[in-house]
C-alpha positions as CSV (number, residue, x, y, z in Angstrom):
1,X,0.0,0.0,0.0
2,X,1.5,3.3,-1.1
3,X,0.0,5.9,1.7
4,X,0.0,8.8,-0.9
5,X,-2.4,7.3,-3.1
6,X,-4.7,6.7,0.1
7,X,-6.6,9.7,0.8
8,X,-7.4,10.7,-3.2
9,X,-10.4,12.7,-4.2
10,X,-11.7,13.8,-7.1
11,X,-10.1,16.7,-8.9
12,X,-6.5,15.6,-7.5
13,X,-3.8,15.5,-10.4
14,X,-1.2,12.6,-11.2
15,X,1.0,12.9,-13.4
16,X,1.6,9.8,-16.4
17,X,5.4,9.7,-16.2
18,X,7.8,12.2,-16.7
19,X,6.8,15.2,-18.6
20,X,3.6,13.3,-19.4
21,X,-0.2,15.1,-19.3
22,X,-1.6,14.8,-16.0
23,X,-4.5,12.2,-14.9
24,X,-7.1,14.4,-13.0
25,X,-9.4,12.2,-11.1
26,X,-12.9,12.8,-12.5
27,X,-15.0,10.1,-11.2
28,X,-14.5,8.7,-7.1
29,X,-16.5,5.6,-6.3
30,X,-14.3,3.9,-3.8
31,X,-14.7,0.0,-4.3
32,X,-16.2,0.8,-7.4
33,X,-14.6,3.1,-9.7
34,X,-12.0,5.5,-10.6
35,X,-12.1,7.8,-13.7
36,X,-9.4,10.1,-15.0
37,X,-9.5,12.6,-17.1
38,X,-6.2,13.6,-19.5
39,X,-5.4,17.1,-18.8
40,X,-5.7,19.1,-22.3
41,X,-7.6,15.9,-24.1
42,X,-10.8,14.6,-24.7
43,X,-9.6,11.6,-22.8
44,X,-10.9,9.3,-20.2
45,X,-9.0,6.5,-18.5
46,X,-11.3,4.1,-16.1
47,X,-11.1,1.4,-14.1
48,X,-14.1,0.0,-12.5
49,X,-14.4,-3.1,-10.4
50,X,-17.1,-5.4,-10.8
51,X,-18.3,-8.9,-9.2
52,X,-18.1,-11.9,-11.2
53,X,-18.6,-15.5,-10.3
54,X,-17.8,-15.1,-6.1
55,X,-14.5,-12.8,-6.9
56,X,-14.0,-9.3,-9.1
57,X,-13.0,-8.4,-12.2
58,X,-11.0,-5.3,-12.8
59,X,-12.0,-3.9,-16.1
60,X,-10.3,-0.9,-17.7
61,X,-11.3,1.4,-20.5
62,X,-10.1,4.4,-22.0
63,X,-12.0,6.6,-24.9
64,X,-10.6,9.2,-26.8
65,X,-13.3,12.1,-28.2
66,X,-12.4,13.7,-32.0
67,X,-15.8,15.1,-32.6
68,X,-14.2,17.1,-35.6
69,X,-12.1,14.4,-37.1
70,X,-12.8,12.4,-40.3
71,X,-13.7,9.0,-39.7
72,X,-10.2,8.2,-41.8
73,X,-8.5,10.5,-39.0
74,X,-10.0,8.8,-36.5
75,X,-8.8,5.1,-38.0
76,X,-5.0,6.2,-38.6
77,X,-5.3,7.5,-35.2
78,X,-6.4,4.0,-33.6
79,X,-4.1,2.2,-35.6
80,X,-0.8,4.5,-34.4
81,X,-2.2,4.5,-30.7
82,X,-3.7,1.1,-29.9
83,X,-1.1,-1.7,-30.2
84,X,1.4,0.4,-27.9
85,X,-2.0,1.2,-25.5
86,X,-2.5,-2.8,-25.6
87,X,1.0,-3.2,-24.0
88,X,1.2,-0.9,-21.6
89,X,-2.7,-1.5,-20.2
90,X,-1.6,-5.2,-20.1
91,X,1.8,-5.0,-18.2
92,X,-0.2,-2.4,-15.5
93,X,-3.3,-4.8,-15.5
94,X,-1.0,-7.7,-14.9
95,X,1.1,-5.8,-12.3
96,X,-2.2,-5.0,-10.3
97,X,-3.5,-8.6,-10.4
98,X,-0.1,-9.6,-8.8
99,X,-0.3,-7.3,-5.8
100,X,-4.0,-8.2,-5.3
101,X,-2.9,-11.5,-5.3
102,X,-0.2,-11.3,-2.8
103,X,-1.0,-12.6,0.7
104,X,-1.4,-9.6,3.3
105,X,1.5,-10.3,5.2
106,X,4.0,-10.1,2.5
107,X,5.9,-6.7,2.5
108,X,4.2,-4.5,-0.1
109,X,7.2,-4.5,-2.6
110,X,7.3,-3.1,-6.3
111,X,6.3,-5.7,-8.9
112,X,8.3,-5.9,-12.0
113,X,7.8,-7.8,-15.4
114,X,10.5,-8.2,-17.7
């Protein structure tokens, strides 16, 4: 457990890496869901928790809004942005199922994937 992410509320700011746009928390449903919103984007990042079969999925979705781009704009731009999305949402997804995973009285230690 990392106490600084502990107390968060919504409007807080995170930043996504170094020099990165920063994740403003839109949505607050503790045990539920947690929406971000991209700071200068028509971005959403959220993960929401829901039951399934006596345990809980963890389900995470982003959309992107381009109101004013061609529906050719909008395919390049899925195609350039998607496969590297896929690998990063899937390292984080897999790095979150570990720590859930881990028994409480383990130390609370970084995970890393290589």
């Amino acid at each position: 457990m990392l106490a600084e992410f502990q107390d968060v509320k919504v409007g807080d700011a995170f930043p996504l890496g170094h020099g990165g746009p920063q994740l403003h928390v839109e949505i607050l449903d503790p045990g539920h869901s947690l929406v971000f919103r991209f700071d200068g984007a028509n971005r959403i990042w959220s993960f929401n928790l829901e039951p399934e079969n006596g345990s809980t999925r963890l389900v995470s979705r982003n959309r992107i809004a381009t109101p004013n781009a061609s529906v050719a704009e909008r395919a390049v731009n899925a195609l350039r942005m998607e496969p590297g999305s896929l690998v990063m949402k899937r390292k984080l997804l897999k790095g979150i199922k570990q720590r859930a995973e881990k028994p409480a009285h383990q130390p609370n230690a970084c995970v890393a994937e290589g």
